[in-house]
VEXPA-218465 format. One record per residue: z negated, x, y of N, C-alpha, C, CB in turn; residue in three letters. Coordinates in steps of 0.1 Angstrom, whole numbers, plus 5000, padded with zeros to 4 digits. Glycine has a CB too. Layout:
<loses>
ZXYZXYZXYZXYALA...
</loses>
This chain:
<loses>
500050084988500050005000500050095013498849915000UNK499150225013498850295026500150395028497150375025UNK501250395017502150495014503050405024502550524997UNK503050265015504150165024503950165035504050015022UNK502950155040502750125056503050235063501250085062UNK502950375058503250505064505150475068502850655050UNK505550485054506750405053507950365064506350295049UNK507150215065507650135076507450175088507150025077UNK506150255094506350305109507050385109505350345116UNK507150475100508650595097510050505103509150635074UNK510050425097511450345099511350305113511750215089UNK510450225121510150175126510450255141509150125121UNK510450405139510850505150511950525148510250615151UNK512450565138513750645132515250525136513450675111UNK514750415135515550315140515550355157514750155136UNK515150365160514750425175514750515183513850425178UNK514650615175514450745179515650825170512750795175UNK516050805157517050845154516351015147518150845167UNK514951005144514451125139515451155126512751085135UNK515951095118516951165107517751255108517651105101UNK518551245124519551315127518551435130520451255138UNK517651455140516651565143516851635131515051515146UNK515851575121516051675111516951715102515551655105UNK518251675103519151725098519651855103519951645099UNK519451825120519651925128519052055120519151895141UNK517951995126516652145126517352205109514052065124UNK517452135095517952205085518852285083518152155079UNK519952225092521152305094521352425102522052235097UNK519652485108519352585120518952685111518252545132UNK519452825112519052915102518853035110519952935092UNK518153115107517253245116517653355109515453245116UNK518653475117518853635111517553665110519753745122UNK517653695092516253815091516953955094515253815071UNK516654045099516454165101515154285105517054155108UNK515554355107514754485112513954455128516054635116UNK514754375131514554335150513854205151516254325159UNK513754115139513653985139512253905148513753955125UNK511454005145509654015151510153995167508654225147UNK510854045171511054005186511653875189511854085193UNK511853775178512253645183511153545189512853585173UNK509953615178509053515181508253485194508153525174UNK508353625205507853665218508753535228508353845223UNK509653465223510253375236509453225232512553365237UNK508653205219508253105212506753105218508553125196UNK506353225221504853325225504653235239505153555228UNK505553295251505753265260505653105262506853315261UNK506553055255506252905255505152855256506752845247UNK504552895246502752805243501952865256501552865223UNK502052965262500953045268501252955285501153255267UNK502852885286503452805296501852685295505352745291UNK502252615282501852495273499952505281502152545248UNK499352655276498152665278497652605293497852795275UNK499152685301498952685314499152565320499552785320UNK499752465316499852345320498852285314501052295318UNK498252225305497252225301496252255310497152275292UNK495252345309494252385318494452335331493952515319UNK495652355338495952365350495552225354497452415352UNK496152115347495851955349494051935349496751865335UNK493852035339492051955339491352055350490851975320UNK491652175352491352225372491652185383491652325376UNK492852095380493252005393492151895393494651935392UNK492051855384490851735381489551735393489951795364UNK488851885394488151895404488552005420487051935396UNK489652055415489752175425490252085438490952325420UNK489552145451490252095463490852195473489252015470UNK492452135474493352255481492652295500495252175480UNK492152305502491552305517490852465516490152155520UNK490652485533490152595533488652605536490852675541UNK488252515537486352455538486052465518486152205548UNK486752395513486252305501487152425488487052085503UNK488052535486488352575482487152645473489152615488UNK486952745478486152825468484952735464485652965475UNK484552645471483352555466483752475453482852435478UNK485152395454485452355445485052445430486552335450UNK485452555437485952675420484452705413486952895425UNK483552715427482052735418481552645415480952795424UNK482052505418481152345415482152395396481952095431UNK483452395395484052385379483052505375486152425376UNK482552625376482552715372480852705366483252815382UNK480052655375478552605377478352465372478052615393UNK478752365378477952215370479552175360477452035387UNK480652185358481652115347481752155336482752095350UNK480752075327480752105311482052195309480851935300UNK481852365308483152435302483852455308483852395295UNK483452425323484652455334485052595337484252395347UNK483952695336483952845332485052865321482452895327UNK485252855315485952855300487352815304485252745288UNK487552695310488952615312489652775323488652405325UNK488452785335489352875345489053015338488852875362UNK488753045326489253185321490353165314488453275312UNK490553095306491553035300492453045306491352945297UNK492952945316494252945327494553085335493952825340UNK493153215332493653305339494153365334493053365345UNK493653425317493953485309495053465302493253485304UNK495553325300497053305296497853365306497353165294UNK497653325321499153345327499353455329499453295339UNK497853575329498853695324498953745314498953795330UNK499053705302499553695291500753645288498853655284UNK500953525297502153485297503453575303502053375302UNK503053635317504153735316504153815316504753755320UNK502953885305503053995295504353965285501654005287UNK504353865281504953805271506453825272504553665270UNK506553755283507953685291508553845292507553565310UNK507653955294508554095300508754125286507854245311UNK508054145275508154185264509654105258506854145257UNK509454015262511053875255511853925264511053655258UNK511953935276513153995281513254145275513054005297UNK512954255274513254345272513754375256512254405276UNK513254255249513654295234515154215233512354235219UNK515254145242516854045243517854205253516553825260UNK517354225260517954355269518054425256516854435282UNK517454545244517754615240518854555229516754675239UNK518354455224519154385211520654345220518254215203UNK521254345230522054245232522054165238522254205227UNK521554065233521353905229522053845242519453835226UNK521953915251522653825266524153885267521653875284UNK524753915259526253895256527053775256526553955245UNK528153725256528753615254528753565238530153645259UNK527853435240528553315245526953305255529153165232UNK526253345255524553375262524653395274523653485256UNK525253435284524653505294523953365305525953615301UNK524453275302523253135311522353145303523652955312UNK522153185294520553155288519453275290520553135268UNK520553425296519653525299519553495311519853655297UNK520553475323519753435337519153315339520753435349UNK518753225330517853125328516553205329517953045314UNK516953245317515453335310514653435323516253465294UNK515953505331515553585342514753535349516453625350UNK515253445355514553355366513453215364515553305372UNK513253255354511853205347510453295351512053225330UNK511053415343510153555347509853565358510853675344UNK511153545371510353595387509253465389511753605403UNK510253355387509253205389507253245380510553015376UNK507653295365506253355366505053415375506453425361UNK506453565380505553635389505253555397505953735395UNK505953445405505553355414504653275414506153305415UNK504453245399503053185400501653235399502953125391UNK502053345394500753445393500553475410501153605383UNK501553505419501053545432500453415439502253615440UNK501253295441500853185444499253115437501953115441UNK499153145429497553125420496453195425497553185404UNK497053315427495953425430495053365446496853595432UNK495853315452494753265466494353135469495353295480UNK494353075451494052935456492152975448495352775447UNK491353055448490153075451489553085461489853145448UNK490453125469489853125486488853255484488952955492UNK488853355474488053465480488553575485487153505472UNK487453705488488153805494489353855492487653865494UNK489153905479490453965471491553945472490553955459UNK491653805468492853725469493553695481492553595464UNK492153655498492553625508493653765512491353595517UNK492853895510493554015517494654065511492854125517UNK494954045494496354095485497053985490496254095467UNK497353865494497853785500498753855512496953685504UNK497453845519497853895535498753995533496653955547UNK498954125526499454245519500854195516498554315506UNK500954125509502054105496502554015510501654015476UNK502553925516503453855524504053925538502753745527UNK502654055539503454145552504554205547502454265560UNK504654215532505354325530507054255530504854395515UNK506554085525508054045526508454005536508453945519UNK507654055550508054015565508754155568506553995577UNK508754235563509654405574510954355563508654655572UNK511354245556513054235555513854195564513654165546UNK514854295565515454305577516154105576516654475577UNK516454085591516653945592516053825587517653935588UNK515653805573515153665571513853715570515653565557UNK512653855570511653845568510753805576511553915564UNK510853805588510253695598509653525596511253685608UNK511153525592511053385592510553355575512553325597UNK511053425568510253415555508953405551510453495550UNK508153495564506653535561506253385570506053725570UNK506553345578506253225584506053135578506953195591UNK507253115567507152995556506453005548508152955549UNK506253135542505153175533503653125539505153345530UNK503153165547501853105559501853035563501553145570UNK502852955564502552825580502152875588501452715580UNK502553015591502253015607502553245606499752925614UNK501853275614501653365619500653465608501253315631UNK499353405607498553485600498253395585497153515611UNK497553465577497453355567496053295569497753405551UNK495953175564494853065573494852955564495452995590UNK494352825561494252715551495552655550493152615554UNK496552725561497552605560498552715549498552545578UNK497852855548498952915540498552895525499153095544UNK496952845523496652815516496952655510495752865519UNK497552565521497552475514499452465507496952355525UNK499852555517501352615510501852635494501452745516UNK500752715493500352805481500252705467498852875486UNK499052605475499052525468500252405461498152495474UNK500952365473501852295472502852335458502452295485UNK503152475463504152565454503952565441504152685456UNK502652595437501652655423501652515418499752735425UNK501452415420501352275411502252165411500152205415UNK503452205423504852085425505852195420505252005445UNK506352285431507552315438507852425424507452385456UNK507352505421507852595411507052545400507752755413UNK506552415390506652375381507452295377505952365379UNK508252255389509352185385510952215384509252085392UNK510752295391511952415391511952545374511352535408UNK510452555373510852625363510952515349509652745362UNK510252395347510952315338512352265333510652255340UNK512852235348514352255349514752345337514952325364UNK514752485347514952635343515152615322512952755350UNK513552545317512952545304513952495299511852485302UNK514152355302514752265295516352325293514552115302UNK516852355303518552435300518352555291519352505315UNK517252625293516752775286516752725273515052855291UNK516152605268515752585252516652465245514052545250UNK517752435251518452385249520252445243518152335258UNK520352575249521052675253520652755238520552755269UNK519552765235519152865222519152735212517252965223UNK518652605212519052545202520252565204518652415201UNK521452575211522852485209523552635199523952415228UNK522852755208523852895205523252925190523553055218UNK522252905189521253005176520753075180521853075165UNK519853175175519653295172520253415175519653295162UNK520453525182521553635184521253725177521653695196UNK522553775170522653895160522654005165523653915153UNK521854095161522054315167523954305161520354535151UNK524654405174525854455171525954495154526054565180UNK525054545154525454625142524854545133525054785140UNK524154465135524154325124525354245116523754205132UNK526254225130527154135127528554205120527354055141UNK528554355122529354445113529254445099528954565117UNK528154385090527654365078528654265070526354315079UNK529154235058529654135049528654015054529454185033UNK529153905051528353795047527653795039528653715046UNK527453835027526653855013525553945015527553915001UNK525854045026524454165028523854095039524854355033UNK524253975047523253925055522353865052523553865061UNK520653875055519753755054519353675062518753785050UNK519053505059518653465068517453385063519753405075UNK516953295072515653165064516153055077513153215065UNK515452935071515952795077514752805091515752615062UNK515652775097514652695109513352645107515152565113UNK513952545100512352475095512552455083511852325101UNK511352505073509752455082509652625082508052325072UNK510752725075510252855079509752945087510552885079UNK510552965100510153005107509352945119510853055109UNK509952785116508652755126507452735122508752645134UNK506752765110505252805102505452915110504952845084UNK505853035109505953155113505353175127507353185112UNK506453065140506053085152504653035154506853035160UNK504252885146502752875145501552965142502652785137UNK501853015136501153135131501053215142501853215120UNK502053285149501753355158501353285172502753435159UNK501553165173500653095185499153085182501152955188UNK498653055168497553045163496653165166497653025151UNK497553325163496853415168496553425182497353525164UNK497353375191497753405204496653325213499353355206UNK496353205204495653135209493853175206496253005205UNK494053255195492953325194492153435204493353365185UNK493553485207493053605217493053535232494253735218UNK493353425235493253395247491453365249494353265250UNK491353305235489853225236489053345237489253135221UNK488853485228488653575227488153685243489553585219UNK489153655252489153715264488553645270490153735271UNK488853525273487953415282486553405276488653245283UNK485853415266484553455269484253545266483653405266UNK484953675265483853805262483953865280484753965247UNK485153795287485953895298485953795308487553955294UNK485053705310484953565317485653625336482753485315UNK486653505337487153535354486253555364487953405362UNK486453655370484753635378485453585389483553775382UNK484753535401485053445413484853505425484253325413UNK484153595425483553675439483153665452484153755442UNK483453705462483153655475484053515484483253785481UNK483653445487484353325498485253455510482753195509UNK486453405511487253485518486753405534489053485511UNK486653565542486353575558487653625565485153675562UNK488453525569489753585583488953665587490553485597UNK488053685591487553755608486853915601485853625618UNK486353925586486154055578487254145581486054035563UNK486654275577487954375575487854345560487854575580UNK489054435557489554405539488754545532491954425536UNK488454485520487554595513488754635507486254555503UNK487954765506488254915497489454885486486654975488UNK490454895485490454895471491454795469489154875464UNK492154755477492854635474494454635468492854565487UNK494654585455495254555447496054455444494654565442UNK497354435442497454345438497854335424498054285446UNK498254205417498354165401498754235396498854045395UNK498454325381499154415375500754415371498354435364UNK501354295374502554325368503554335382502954195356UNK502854345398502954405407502854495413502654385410UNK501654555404501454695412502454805405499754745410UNK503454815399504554935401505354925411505454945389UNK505554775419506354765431505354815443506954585434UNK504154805442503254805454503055005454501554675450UNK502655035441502555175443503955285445501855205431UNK505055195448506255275449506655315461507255215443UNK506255145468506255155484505255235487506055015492UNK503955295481502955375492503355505489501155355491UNK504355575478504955625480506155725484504655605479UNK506855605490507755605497507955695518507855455494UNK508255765520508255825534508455715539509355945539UNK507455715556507655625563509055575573506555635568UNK509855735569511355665576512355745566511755725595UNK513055705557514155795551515355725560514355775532UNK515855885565517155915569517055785583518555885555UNK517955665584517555545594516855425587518855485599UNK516355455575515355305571514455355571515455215559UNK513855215576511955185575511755245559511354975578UNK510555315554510555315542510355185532509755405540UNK509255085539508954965530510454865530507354875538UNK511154885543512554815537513254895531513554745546UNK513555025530514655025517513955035503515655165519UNK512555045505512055015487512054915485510555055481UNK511954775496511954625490513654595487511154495503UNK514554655498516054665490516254745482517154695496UNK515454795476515954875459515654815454515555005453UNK514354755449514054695442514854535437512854715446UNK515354425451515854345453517054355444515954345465UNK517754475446519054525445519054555427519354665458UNK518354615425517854635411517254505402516754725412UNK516854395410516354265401517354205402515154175405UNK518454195415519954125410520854215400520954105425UNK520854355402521554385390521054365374521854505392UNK519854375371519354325358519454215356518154345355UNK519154125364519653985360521053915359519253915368UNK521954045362523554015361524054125354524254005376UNK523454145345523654225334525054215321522454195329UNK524854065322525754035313527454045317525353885309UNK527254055326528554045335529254185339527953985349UNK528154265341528954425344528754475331528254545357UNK528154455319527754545309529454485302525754515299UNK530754555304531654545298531954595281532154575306UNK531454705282531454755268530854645255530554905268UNK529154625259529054525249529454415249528154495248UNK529854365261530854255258532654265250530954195273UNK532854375249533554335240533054415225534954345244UNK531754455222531154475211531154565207531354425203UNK531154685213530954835220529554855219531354855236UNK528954945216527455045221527955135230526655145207UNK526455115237526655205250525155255248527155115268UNK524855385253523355455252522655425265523355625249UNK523755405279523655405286522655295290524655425287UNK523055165283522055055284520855065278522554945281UNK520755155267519355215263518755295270519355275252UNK519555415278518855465287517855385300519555535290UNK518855325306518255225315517055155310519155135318UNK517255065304515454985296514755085292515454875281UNK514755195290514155295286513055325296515055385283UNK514355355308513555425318512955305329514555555327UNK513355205326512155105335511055075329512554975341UNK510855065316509955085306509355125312510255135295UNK509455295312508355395316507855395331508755545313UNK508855385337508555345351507755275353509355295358UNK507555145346506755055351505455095346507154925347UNK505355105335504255185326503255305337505355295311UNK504355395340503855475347502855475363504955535346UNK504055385366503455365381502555275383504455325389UNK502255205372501055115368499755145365501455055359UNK499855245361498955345355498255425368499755445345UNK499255455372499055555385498355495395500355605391UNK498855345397497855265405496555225407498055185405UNK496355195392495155175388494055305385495455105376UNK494755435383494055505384493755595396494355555376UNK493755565414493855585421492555515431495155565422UNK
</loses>
């Protein structure tokens, strides 16, 4: 009887929803096993740690208030009286940068393998501009505490996108609401972090994972050089997606893991009228851009130094993200070392200068 009734609501959707075809689909989806295959699961990684961050994010909206009186009070009323509210805001901190830990890890293993070759290259500048929209959230997040840290790496990170030549004036303006940064840059901030770039990067999602359902899986060059008979693969489902569960299960382990051994701390209520303490930093997947400019000369040849390091860098995040387009050799199925050298050396670059920051 309890079989039957299972049964009929089966039907009862499937009439509706057309779940048969789904799974036909999903059967007829099959996954290259290889040597390289471990790096598929980092864009599946990414996803859930999004998942975490929308999640939390909704039950901190619950009590947080976007204002510059009621900000940081808000964060110590979740953090002090809301059953776990300590927990929720390590959580939402510790995923998002995990998340684009994640997100650089998925780009870089799609960069070395290929994978943004034709018929792909909308699904890598999808994928690109996901990643900056990340960094974007992480910077936009960071000053909705309203404390010191956050107030002054703010003020920093927006002076810096004011010395671009022509729009950075007016850029830094829109960034602030005004002149200096103040509750209205804070209520900006806000706007951005919970409307304007979660709906832009869903967009972004929905074409991104639509794009990998429609293409498959991408083969290494020298994958697809193999017979058909020496290739291996496994089904979609329920194989590999056990697989990706599995590794969200761990993922989600370590998030829990950080958030209470490594709990967010909250620190001082941010003062306009303070000088900026010692030491000021901004988010680690930042600071290789931030430590490049302080060593950069304050005039090379006729540029300001901080504008031509923010046009290199600029100039360098449009050419990686248009990768697919000038990298001619692999597009027509060529190896080049050349493109290994490159990911190589921003690899270390980043590594390095990251290091260097923090150890300073």
């Amino acid at each position: 009887m309890k079989k039957n009734y299972w049964k009929r609501f089966y039907n009862w959707f499937d009439d509706r929803i057309q779940f048969e075809d789904i799974i036909q689909f999903a059967a007829k989806k099959y996954v290259p096993v290889h040597s390289h295959s471990i790096w598929y699961y980092f864009g599946g990684v990414t996803l859930f740690l999004f998942i975490i961050q929308v999640v939390t994010g909704i039950l901190l909206l619950l009590y947080y208030k976007g204002s510059e009186d009621l900000a940081f009070e808000s964060i110590q009323y979740i953090m002090t009286e809301v059953q776990f509210g300590w927990l929720i805001r390590s959580v939402h901190s510790w995923s998002a940068n995990l998340m684009v830990l994640a997100a650089f890890i998925h780009m870089f293993s799609v960069y070395f393998t290929r994978a943004y070759r034709k018929p792909r290259e909308i699904t890598w500048v999808t994928g690109m501009l996901m990643l900056f929209l990340a960094m974007g959230f992480g910077f936009s997040g960071y000053l909705l505490p309203w404390n010191e840290l956050a107030f002054f790496a703010t003020k920093v990170g927006t002076d810096i996108a004011g010395v671009i030549p022509v729009i950075g004036k007016p850029m830094l303006e829109f960034l602030r609401g005004g002149e200096d940064v103040t509750g209205a840059t804070l209520s900006r901030f806000f706007g951005f972090h919970v409307a304007v770039m979660p709906a832009i990067f869903t967009v972004l999602l929905g074409i991104h994972l639509i794009l990998v359902q429609r293409q498959g899986m991408s083969e290494p060059i020298e994958y697809e050089d193999k017979p058909e008979k020496e290739k291996k693969s496994m089904p979609f489902f329920p194989n590999f997606l056990l697989r990706d569960l599995l590794f969200w299960l761990i993922v989600l382990n370590i998030v829990a893991l950080l958030a209470v051994l490594f709990p967010w701390e909250l620190g001082v209520k941010a003062d306009p009228f303070a000088s900026a303490p010692a030491g000021i930093k901004p988010e680690w997947y930042f600071m290789f851009m931030f430590q490049t400019l302080k060593y950069i000369p304050a005039h090379v040849l006729f540029f300001d130094g901080e504008v031509l390091g923010i046009l290199l860098f600029s100039a360098a995040g449009l050419l990686w993200t248009l990768v697919p387009f000038w990298d001619r050799k692999t597009l027509r199925g060529e190896k080049t070392r050349f493109i290994n050298y490159l990911g190589i050396f921003a690899i270390v670059y980043i590594i390095l200068l990251t290091v260097l920051g923090y150890l300073e």
